[in-house]
C-alpha positions as CSV (number, residue, x, y, z in Angstrom):
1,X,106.4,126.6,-12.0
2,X,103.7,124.2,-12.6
3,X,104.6,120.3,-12.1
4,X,104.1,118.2,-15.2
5,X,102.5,114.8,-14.9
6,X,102.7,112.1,-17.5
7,X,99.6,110.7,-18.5
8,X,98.4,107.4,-16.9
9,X,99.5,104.4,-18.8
10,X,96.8,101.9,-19.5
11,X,97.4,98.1,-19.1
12,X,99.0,96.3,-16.1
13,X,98.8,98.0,-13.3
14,X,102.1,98.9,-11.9
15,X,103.2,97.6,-8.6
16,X,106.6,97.2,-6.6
17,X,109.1,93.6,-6.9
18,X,107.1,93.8,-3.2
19,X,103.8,94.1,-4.2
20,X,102.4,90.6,-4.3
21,X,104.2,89.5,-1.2
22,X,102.7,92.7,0.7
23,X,98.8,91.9,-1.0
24,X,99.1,88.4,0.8
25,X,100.4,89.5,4.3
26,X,97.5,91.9,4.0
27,X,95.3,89.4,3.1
28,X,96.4,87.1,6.3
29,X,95.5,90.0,8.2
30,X,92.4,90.8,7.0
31,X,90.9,87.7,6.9
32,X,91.9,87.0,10.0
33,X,90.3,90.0,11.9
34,X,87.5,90.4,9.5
35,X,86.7,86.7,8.5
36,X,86.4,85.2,4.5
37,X,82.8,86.9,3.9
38,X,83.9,90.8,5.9
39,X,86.7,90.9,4.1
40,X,87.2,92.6,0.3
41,X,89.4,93.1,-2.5
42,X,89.3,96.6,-1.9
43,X,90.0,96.1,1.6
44,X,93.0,94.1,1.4
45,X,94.2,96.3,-1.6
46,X,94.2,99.3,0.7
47,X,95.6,97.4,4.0
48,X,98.5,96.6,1.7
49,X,99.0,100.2,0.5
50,X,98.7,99.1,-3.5
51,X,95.2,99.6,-6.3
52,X,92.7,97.0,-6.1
53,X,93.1,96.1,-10.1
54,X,96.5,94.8,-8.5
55,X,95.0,92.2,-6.1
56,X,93.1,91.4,-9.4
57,X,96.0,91.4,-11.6
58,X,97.9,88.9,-9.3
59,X,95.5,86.8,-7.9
60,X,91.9,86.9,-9.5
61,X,89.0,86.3,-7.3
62,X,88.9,86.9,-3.3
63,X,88.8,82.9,-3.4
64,X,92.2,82.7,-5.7
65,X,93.7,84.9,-3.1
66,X,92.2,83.2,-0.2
67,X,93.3,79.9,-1.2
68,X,97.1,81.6,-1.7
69,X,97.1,83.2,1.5
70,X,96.3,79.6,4.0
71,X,97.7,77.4,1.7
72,X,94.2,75.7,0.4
73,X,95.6,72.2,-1.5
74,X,92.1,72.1,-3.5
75,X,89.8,74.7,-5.1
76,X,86.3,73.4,-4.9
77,X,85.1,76.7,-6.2
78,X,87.2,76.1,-9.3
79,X,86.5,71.8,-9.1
80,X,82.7,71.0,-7.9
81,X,80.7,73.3,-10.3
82,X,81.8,70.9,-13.1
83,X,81.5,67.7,-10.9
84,X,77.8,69.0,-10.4
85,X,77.4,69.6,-14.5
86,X,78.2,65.8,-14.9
87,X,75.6,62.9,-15.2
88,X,73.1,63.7,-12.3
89,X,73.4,60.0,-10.4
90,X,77.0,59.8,-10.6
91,X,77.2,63.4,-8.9
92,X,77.7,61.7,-5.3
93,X,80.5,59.1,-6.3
94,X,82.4,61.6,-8.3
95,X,82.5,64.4,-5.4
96,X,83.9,61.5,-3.1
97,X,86.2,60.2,-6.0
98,X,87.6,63.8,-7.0
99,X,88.3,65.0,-2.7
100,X,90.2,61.3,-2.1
101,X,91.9,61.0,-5.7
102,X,93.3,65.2,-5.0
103,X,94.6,64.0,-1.2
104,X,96.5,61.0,-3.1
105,X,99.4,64.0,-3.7
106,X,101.4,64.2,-1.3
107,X,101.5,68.2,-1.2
108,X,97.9,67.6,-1.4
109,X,98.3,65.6,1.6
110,X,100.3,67.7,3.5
111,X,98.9,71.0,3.5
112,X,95.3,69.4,3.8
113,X,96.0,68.0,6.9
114,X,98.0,70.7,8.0
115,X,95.0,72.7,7.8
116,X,92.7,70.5,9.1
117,X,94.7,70.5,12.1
118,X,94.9,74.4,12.1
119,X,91.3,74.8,11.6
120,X,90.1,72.7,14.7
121,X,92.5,74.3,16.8
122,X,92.2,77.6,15.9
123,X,89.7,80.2,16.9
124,X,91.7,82.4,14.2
125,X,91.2,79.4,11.6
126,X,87.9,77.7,12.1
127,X,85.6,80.6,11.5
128,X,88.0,82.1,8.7
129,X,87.6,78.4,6.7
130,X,84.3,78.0,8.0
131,X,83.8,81.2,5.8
132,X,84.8,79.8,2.7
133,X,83.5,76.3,2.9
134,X,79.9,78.1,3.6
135,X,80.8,80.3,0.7
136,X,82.4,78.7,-1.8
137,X,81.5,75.1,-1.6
138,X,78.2,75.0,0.4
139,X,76.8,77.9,-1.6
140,X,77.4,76.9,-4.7
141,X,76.2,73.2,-4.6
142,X,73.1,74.8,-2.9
143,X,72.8,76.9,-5.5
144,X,72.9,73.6,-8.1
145,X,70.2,71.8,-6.4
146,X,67.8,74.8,-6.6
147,X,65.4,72.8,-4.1
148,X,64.1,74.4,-0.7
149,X,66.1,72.7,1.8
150,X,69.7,73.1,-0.3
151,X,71.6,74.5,2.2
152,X,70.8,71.7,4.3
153,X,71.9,69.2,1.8
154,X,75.0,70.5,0.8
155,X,75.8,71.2,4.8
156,X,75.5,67.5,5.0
157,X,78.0,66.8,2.3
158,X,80.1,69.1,3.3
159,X,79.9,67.7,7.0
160,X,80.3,64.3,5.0
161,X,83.3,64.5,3.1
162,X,84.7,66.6,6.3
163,X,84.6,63.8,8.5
164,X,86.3,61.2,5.9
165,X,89.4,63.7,5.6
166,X,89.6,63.8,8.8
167,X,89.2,60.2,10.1
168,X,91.3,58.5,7.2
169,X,94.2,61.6,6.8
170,X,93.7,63.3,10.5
171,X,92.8,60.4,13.1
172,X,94.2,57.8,10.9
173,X,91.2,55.4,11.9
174,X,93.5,52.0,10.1
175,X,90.6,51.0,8.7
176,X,89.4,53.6,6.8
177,X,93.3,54.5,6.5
178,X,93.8,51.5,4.7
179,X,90.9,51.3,2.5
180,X,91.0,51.5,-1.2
181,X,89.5,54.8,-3.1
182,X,87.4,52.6,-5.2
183,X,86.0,50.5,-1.7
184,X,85.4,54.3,-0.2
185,X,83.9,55.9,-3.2
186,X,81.4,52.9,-3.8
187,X,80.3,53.3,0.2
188,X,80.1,56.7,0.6
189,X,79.0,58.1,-2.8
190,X,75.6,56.6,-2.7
191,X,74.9,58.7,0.8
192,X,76.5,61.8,-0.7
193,X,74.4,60.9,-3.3
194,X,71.1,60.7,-1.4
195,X,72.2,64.1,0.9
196,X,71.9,66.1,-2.5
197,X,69.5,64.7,-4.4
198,X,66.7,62.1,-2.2
């Protein structure tokens, strides 16, 4: 007696009330032993035992599920393309204005510094967000500038903006603690500003 098989359904793929917490535990896994840029959709997908078009499904892009798995409070893959698509000499003020005015929310807050903290005490952490910085943020504003030294430039505002989150929301330096967003943005936008673009 031959088995009958009914014939695959198209749409959604299908996936147990598990599924999605299973894709992320993978996910921690993976990009922990393998790093942001070794790991893959179809790698996590098959750590976790479900179809790749299911890792899609729930979470979009390796940088959706990424941010889902550490807890990432911003998206600059989602955020600085269109901060780079604004007026050209307001590019450096409105990257400083946009990281500052996201860490006013508390949760924000929280799980930026959280990481932050993770990240430079973690051999685990610091390459695996090293990863996505380089990719996600680094990569694309070098890919904006389109200019031989671009990686360069964006590795300085990267290292920039880096060491404000960490001196005003890590270190708590008073000074810069206490300073305004408008006083910070009008100070360090101009040499954001001249990293990208002078």
């Amino acid at each position: 007696m031959t088995e009958h098989r009914a014939p695959r359904r198209r749409g959604r793929p299908r996936g147990g009330t598990d599924s999605r917490a299973r894709i992320i535990a993978a996910a921690v896994d993976e990009f922990g032993e393998r790093g942001y840029d070794g790991s893959t959709i179809r790698s996590i997908a098959g750590r976790a035992g479900v179809d790749p078009a299911l890792v899609h499904h729930y979470f979009g892009t390796k940088a959706d599920l990424f941010a889902e798995a550490v807890g990432m409070p911003l998206r600059p893959d989602a955020d600085v393309p269109a901060i780079l698509a604004g007026p050209r000499d307001e590019v450096g003020e409105r990257l400083v204005r946009y990281i500052l005015e996201a860490f006013e929310d508390p949760d924000v807050r929280r799980r930026g510094v959280m990481l932050m903290r993770t990240a430079v005490a973690s051999k685990l952490t610091t390459p695996l967000l090293a990863g996505f910085i380089s990719r996600e943020l680094i990569g694309r504003i070098a890919r904006a500038l389109d200019v031989p030294d671009a990686e360069l430039r964006a590795s300085l505002v990267a290292s920039q903006i880096a060491g404000l989150l960490l001196t005003r929301y890590v270190l708590r330096f008073s000074a810069l603690a206490e300073a305004s967003i408008d006083e910070l943005v009008e100070r360090i936008g101009p040499t954001v500003q001249r990293y990208l673009f002078d």
